[in-house]
C-alpha positions in Angstrom: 96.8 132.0 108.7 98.8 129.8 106.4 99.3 126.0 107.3 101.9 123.6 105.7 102.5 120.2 106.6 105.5 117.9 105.5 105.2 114.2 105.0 107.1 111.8 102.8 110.5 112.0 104.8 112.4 108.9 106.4 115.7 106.3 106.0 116.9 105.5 102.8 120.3 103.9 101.7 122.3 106.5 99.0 121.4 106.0 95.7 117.9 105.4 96.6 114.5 108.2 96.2 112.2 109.6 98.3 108.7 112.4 97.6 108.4 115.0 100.2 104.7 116.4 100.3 103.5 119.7 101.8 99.6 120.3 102.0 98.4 124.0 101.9 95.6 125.4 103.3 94.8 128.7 105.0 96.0 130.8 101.6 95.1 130.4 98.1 97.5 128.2 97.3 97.7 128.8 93.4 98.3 132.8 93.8 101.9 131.8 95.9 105.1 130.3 94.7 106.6 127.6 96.9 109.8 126.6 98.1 111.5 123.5 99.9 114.5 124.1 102.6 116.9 122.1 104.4 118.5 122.7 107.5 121.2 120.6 109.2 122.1 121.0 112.9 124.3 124.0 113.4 124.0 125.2 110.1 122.3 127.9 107.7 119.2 126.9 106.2 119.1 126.1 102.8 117.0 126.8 99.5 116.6 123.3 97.8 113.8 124.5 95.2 111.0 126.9 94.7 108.3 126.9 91.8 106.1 129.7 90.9 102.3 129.8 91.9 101.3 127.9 88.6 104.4 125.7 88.3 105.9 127.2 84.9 109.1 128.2 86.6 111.2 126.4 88.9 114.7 126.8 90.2 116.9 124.5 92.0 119.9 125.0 94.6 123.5 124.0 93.0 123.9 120.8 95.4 120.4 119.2 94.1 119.9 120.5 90.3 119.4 117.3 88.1 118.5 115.1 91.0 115.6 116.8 92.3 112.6 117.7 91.4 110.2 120.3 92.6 106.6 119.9 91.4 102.8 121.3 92.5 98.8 119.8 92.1 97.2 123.2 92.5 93.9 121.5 93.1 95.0 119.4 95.7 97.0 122.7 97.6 100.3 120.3 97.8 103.5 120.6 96.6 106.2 118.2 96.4 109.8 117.6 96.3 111.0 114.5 94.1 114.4 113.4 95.3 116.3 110.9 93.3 119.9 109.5 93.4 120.1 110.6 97.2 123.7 111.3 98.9 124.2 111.1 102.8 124.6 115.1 102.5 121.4 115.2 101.6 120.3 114.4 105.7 118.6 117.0 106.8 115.2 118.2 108.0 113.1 119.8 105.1 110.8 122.4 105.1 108.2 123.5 103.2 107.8 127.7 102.8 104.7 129.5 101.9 103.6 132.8 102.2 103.6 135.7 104.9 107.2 133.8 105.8 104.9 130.7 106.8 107.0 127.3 107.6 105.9 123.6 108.0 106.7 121.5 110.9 109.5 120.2 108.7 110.1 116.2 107.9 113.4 114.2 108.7 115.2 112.7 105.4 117.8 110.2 106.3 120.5 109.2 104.1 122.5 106.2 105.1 123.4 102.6 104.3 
C-alpha cells in the first residue's frame, strides 16, 4: 500500500521560500510520476505540479509556474516542491499524490507578514 508523508510546511512572510518534502515508500517509487496539490477551506483542490517517474517532464499549474519548482531524488523515494517568491494566496494545505489515488497527510504552508 502506498505511503506519503509531507514535511517542510510552516509560516513565512510573502516574498519569502519554503521546500515541501514527500517520502515514498510502499511502491516503486521511480515507475510513478508525482504530483503536489493544494487545498484551501471550502474550495476545489488544486494541481500545483507533477513530474514524471524519472523527472524529465514536469508541468506546473498557471498560479505557480516560474515561482515553483517541482523536483524528485529517486534514490531517496522523495519528491519535493521548491516554493520561491511566496504570495498569501499561496496558504493552503499541500499534498503530495502518488499512485493507486494515494494522498499524504498533507503539510500546512502559511503565508503572512
Amino acid at each position: 500500500q502506498p505511503q506519503l508523508v509531507e514535511s517542510g510546511g510552516g509560516l513565512v512572510q510573502p516574498g519569502g521560500s519554503l521546500r515541501l518534502s514527500c517520502v515514498a515508500s510502499g511502491f516503486t517509487f521511480s515507475d510513478y510520476s508525482m504530483s503536489w496539490w493544494r487545498q484551501v477551506p471550502g474550495k476545489e483542490r488544486e494541481l500545483v505540479a507533477g513530474i514524471s517517474n524519472r523527472g524529465l517532464s514536469t508541468h506546473y499549474g498557471d498560479s505557480v509556474q516560474g515561482r515553483f519548482t517541482v523536483s524528485r531524488d529517486n534514490d531517496r523515494n522523495t519528491v519535493y516542491l521548491q516554493m520561491n517568491n511566496l504570495k498569501p494566496e499561496d496558504t493552503a494545505v499541500y499534498y503530495c499524490a502518488g499512485p493507486r489515488d494515494s494522498w499524504g497527510q498533507g503539510t500546512q504552508v502559511t503565508v503572512s507578514s
